[in-house]
N, C-alpha and C positions, 0 to 999 in steps of 0.2 A: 504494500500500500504506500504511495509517497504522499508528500507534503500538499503537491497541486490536489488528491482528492480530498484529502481532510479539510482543506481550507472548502473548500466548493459544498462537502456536505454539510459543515458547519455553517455558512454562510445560506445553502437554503432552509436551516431549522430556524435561523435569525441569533447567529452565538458565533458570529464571527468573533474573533481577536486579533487585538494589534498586539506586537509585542514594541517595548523598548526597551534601553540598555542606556544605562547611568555612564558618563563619558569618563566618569572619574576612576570606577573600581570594576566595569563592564560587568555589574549583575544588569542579568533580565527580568523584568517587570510584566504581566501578561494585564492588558486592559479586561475590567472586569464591568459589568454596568451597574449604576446606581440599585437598582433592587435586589441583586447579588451581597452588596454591601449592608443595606437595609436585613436582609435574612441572616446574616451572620453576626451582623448587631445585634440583633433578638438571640440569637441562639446562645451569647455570650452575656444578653443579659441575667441570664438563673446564676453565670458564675460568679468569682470574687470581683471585684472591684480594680484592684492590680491585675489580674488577668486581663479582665476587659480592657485596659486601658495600654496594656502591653499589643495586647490583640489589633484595636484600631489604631494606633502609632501607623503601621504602614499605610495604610489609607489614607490617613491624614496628609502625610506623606506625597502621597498619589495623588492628592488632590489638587495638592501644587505643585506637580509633575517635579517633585522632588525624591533622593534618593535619599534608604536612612542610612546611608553612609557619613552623610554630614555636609558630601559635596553643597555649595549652592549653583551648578551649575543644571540646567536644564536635559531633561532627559532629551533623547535623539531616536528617534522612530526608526525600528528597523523595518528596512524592505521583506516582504511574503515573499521573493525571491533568493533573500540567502539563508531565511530559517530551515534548518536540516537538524533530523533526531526528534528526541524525546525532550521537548521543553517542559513540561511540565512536572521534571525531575527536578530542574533548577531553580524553580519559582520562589522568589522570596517575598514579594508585595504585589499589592494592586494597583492599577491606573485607574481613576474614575473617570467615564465618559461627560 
């Protein structure tokens, strides 16, 4: 299976993703959309307090297309042409739409 079909399947369920990749420490970021974020807030609301708040850090993060490395340099969108593999091993935050 390669990459061109995943994106095309993904894309007609309406779950496409963008990825990008912090210029400073080159982690990747997989865009996630608003209601994605909303459900995992909930789900994290039964837990502690510091959990939750460990939890939404990357989002927060994401929101102003910042990385939590510290950079303040702006993420950089990578092309659906050089993504290859398993991204979703490497994921460490979210991009909000």
């Amino acid at each position: 299976m390669t990459i061109e079909s995943n994106v095309s399947q993904a894309e007609a369920v309406g779950t496409s993703k963008r990825i990008w990749r912090c210029p400073a420490c080159n982690r990747l970021l997989i865009e996630k959309s608003v209601d994605y974020a909303r459900q995992r807030h909930a789900r994290l609301l039964s837990r502690s307090s510091q959990f939750a708040r460990e939890a939404t850090w990357p989002a927060y993060l994401a929101s102003l297309k910042r990385c939590r490395c510290g950079s303040r340099r702006e993420l950089k969108r990578v092309p659906m042409e050089a993504v290859q593999g398993q991204l979703d091993l490497e994921v460490d935050a979210v991009v909000l739409q």
